[in-house]
C-alpha positions as CSV (number, residue, x, y, z in Angstrom):
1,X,117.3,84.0,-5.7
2,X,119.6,86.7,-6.4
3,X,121.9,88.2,-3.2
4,X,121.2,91.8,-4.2
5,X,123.5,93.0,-1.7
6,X,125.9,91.1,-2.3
7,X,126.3,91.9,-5.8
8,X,126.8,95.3,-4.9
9,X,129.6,94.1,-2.3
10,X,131.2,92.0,-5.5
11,X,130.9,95.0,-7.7
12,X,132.2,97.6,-5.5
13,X,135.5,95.5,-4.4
14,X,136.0,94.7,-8.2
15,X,136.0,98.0,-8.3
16,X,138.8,98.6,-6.1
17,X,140.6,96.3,-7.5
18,X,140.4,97.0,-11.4
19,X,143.8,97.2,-11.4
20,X,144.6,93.6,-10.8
21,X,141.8,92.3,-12.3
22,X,142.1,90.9,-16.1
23,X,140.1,92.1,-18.7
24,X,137.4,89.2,-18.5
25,X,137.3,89.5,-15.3
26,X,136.5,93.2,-15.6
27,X,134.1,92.4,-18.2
28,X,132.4,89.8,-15.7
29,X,131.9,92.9,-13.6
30,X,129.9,94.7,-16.2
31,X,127.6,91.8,-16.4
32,X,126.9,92.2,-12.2
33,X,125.9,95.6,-12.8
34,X,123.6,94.8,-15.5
35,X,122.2,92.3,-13.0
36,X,121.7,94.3,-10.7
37,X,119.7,97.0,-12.6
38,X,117.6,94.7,-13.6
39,X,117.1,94.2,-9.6
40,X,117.3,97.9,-9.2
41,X,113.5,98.3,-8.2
42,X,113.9,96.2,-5.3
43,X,116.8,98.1,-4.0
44,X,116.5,99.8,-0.4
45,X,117.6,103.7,-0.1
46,X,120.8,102.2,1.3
47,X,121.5,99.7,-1.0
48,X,121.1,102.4,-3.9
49,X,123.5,105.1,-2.3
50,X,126.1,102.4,-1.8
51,X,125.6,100.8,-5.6
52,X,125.9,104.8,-7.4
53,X,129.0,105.4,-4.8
54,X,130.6,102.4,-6.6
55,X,129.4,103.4,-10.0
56,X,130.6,107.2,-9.5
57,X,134.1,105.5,-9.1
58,X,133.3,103.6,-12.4
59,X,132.6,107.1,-14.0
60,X,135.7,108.7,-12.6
61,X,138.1,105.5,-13.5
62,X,136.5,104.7,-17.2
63,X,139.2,105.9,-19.4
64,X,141.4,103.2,-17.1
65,X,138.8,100.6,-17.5
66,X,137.5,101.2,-21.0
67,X,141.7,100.9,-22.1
68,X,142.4,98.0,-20.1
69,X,139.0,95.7,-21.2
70,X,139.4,96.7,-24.9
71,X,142.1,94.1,-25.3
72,X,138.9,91.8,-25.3
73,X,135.5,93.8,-25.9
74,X,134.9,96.0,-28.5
75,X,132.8,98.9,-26.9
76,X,132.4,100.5,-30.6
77,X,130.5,97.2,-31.2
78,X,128.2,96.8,-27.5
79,X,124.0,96.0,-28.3
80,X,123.3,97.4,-24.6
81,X,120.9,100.4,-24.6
82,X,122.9,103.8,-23.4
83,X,120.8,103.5,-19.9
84,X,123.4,100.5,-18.7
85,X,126.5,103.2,-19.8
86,X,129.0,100.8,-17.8
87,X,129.1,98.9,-21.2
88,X,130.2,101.8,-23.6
89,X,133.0,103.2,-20.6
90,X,134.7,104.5,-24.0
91,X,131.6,107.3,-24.7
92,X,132.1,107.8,-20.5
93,X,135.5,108.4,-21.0
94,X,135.1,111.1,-24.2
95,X,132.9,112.8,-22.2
96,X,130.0,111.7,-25.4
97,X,128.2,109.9,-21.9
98,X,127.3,112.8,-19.5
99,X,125.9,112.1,-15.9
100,X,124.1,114.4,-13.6
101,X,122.9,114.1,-9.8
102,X,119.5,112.9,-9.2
103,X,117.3,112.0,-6.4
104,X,117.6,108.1,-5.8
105,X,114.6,108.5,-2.8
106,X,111.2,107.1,-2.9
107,X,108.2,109.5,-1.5
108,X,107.9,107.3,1.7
């Protein structure tokens, strides 16, 4: 069974450390957050705030990532729908990709 929450750990300190990572490494990180949005419904309220803190510092550092993982993925060629955005971080980066704030609460 899948460590939800521990995903999100792996994904967030990948995060922090994009710099040092190599591009298939950062690539493996793009496949944890598919992984975990496909877990996404079993998320608590905590869980969720702390997995979109980690993706709004996706968001703010794509043009870095999208430069530095293009030495081995072709974004211009990605099959993923637009609703997993971390695998076209080139259309984030233009600006074509826009976000906006949502609630991420269930009615309890």
């Amino acid at each position: 069974m899948l460590d939800t929450n521990k995903e999100i750990d792996m994904y967030g300190q990948d995060i922090d450390d994009i710099i040092k990572l190599s591009p298939f490494e950062s690539t493996y990180l793009l496949h944890i957050r598919s992984q975990i949005e496909r877990e996404l419904h079993t998320l608590t309220n905590e869980e969720k705030i702390k997995l979109y803190s980690y993706d709004l510092k996706l968001i703010k550092n794509a043009k870095e990532l999208a430069n530095h993982i293009k030495e081995i993925y072709d974004f211009k060629l990605s099959k993923e729908p637009l609703q997993e955005w971390w695998w076209h971080l080139d259309r984030v980066a233009s600006g074509e990709i826009t976000f906006t704030l949502t609630s991420i609460f269930k009615d309890e």
